[in-house]
C-alpha positions, 0 to 999 in steps of 0.5 A, spaced: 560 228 734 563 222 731 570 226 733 567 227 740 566 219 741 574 218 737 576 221 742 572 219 748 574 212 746 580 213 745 582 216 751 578 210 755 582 205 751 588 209 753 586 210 761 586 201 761 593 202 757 596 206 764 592 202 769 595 195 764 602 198 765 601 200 771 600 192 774 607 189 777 610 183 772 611 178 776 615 171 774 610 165 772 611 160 778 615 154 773 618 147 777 622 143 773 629 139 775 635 144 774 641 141 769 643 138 775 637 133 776 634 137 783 627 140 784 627 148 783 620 152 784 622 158 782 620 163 785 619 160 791 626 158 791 628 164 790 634 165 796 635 172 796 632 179 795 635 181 788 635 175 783 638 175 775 634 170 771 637 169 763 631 167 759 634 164 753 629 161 748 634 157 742 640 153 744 643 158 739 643 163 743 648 159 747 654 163 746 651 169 749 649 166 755 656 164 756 658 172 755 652 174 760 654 168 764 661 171 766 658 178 768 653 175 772 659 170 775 663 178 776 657 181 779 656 175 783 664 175 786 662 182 788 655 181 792 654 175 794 646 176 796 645 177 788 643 170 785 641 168 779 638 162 774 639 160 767 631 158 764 631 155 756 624 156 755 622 151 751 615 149 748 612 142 751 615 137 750 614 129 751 620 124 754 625 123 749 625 130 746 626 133 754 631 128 755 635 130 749 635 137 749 637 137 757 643 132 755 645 137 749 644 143 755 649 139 759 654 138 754 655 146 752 655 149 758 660 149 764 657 144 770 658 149 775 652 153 772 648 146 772 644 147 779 642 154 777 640 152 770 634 151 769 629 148 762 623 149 763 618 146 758 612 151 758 605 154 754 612 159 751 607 164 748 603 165 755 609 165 759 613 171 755 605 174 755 606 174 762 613 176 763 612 182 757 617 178 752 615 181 745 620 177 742 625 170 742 629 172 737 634 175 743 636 173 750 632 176 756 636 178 762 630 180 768 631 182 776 626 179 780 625 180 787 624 175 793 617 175 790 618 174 783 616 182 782 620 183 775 624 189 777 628 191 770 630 188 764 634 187 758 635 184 752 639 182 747 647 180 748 651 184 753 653 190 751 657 195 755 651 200 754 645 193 757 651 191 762 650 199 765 642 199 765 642 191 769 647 194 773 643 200 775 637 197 776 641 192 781 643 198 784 637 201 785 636 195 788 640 195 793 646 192 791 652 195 790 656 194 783 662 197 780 662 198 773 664 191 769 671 193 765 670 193 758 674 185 756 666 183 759 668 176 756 673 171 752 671 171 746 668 166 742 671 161 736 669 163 730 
């Protein structure tokens, strides 16, 4: 009798497992100024059906942004309906803490990325909850529709096998990549 109720329950608990799986990811709205001081709402603001968002979690992670960055920027130069945005995703913060994280984030990034580079100061575990982000020990590299709807992801630096992963989901996405030759990016000082 009991292994017929384990086994009920656990055939209940794994049909509210697929029904929970089965649900869209869908990017929280978040609003705050880019690095360049303008308002953007995304994804309200997303211009373009297939969009990249690079969610990094640490201001040491910089280095791999840069190097997923000049992909993007790549990516970009072939299929210029594909856009995309840089989230630091940070906990609240007041003023002051604000204020000097987004001048240290100005000061280490290249300005042609600051109108797409976006801090958002957020409830970060609530956030990750939503968007399916288990850790921030890595970089998140998403593609989301016009809606915001995730519709693939990786994680971690840009390897040749994550690059071929994101660019086939953009891909089936409806763009059209070429492969990304293999010097993806300067190599950064020691």
């Amino acid at each position: 009798m009991r292994s017929l109720i384990a086994r009920i329950l656990l055939l209940a608990f794994a049909a509210v497992m697929a029904v929970h799986a089965a649900e869209p990811v869908i990017l929280p709205k978040v609003s705050f100024d880019n690095l360049s001081k303008d308002r953007v709402t995304l994804p309200a603001d997303f211009h373009g059906d297939r969009n990249l968002l690079l969610l990094y979690f640490d201001l040491t992670q910089q280095g791999e942004i840069d190097d997923w960055n000049t992909i993007i920027d790549r990516w970009r130069a072939s299929d210029a309906s594909l856009t995309s945005y840089t989230l630091l995703v940070s906990s609240q913060k007041n003023f002051l803490s604000r204020w000097w994280q987004n001048a240290s984030m100005r000061s280490a990034s290249d300005s042609s990325h600051w109108p797409t580079t976006l801090p958002v100061y957020v409830d970060k575990r609530a956030f990750e909850r939503k968007l399916g982000i288990a850790s921030e020990k890595q970089v998140v590299l998403l593609l989301a529709d016009r809606q915001g709807r995730v519709l693939g992801r990786v994680t971690g630096p840009s390897t040749e096998d994550s690059r071929n992963a994101m660019r086939t989901a953009l891909n089936a996405a409806g763009a059209h990549l070429i492969a990304v030759p293999a010097q993806q990016a300067t190599p950064r000082p020691q």
